[in-house]
C-alpha positions in Angstrom: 46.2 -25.2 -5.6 47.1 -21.7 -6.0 46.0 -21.7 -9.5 42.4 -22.2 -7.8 42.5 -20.0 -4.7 41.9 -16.5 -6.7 38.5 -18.1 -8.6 37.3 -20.1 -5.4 37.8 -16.6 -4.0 35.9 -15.0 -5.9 32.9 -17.3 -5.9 32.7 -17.3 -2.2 32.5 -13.4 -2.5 29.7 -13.3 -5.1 27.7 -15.7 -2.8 28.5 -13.6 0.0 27.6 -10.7 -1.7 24.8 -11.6 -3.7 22.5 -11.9 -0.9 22.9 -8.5 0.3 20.2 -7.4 -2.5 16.7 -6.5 -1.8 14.2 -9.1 -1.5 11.3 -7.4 -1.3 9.1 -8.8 -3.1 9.5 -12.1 -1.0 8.6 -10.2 2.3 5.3 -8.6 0.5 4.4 -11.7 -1.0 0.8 -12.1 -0.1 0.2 -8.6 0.9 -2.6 -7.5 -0.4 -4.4 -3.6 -0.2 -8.3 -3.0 -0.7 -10.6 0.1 -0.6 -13.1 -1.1 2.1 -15.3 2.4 2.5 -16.0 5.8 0.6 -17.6 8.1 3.0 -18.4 11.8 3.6 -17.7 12.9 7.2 -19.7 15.5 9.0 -17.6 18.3 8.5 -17.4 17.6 4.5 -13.8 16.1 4.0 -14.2 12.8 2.3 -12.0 9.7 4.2 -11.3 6.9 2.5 -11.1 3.6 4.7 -8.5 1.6 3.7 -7.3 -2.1 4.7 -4.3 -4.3 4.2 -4.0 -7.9 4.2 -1.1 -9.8 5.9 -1.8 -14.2 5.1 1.9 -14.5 6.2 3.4 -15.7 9.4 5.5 -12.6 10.0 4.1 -9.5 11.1 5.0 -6.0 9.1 5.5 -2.4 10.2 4.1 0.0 7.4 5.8 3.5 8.6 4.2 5.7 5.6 2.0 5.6 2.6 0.8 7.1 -0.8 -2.5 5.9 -2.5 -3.5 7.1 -5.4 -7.2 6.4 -6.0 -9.6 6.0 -9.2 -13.7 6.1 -9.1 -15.5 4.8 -12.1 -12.3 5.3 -14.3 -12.0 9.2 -12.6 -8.2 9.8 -11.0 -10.0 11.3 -7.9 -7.4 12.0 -5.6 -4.5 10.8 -3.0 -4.5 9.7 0.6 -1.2 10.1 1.9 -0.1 8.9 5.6 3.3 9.0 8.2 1.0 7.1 10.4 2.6 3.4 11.3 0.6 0.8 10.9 1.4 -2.5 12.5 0.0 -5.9 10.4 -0.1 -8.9 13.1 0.5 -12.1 10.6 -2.3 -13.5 9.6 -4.2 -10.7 10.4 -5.3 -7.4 8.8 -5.4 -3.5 9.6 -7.7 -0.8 8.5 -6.6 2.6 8.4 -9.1 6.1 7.6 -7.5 8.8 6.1 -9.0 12.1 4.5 -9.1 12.1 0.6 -6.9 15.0 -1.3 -9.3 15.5 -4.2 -7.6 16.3 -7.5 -9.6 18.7 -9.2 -13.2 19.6 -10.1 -13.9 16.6 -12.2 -12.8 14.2 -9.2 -15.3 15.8 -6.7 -18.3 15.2 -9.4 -17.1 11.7 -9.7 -16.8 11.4 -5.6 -20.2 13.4 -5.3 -21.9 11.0 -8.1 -20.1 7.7 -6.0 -21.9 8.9 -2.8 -25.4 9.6 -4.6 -25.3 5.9 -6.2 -23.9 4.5 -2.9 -20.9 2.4 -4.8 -18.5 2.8 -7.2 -15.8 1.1 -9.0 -12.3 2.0 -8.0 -8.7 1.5 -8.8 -6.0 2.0 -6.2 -2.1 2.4 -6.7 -0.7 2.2 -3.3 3.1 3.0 -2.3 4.1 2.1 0.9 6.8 2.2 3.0 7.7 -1.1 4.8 10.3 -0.9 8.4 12.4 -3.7 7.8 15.3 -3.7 10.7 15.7 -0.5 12.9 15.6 2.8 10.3 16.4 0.7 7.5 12.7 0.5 5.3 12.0 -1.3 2.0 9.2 0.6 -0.4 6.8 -1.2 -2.4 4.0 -1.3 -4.4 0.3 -2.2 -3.8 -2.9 -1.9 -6.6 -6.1 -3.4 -6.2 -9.4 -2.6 -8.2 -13.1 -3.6 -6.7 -16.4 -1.9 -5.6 -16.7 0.1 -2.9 -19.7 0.9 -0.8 -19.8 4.8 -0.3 -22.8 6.7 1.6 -22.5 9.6 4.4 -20.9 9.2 8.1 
C-alpha cells in the first residue's frame, strides 16, 4: 500500500494540475471575424466596419483588439481598439473603427478600393478575450472575402 501511495499521488496531481492550462481555443471555437464595410467618412479618415460572429451558447467579452488588414494583396493598414465589445451567443457585433494607413502605397490601394467600390481583403485579427474578472485569454482571428467600399 505504501509502495502505491507516492505514484497514486502523483497522478492525482497531474490531473489536478493538468487542467489548469489554457483552453482557448475551445472557448473561440466558432468565432469567426469578417470585414463587413470599407468607407471614407466626411472628414477623410477611412473606418473600417468590422463584425464578429459568436454560433456558441456562451456569450464573450472582447476588451481590446489589433487587425491588421490587406486590400487586393496591399498590407494597408491597422485598426486598433480598447473598446469592449460584448458578443450575446448566438448573436453577432459590429464595431467601426478609423483605419491607420501604412504608407503611400496602402492609400493608393484604399483610394483605388473606393473608386471600384470592392475589394479583396485579408484580415489578421488579435484580440483580447475577458475570461473571469481581469484575467483575459488572447487569440487569433483571420478571414479573407470582398468587401463593399464607397463614401459615407
Amino acid at each position: 500500500m505504501k509502495k502505491l501511495f507516492a505514484p497514486l499521488l502523483f497522478i492525482l496531481a497531474a490531473l489536478v494540475l493538468g487542467g489548469c492550462g489554457s483552453n482557448t481555443a475551445v472557448m473561440t471555437a466558432g468565432l469567426r471575424a469578417d470585414l463587413v464595410r470599407l468607407q471614407r467618412a466626411s472628414n477623410g479618415d477611412v473606418q473600417v466596419t468590422w463584425r464578429v460572429q459568436n454560433p456558441n451558447v456562451v456569450g464573450y467579452v472582447l476588451t481590446r483588439s489589433i487587425i491588421k488588414l490587406t486590400l487586393d494583396g496591399v498590407p494597408v493598414g491597422t485598426l486598433a481598439s480598447q473598446e469592449r465589445i460584448g458578443i450575446p451567443s448566438m448573436n453577432q457585433a459590429e464595431r467601426t473603427a478609423v483605419l491607420t494607413i501604412a504608407n503611400p502605397a496602402a492609400g493608393a490601394a484604399i483610394e483605388q478600393a473606393l473608386a471600384r467600390g470592392s475589394a479583396s481583403y485579408a484580415m489578421h485579427a488579435t484580440i483580447w478575450m475577458l475570461v473571469v474578472d481581469q484575467e483575459f485569454e488572447k487569440f487569433t482571428l483571420t478571414a479573407t472575402g470582398t468587401v463593399p467600399a464607397g463614401a459615407e
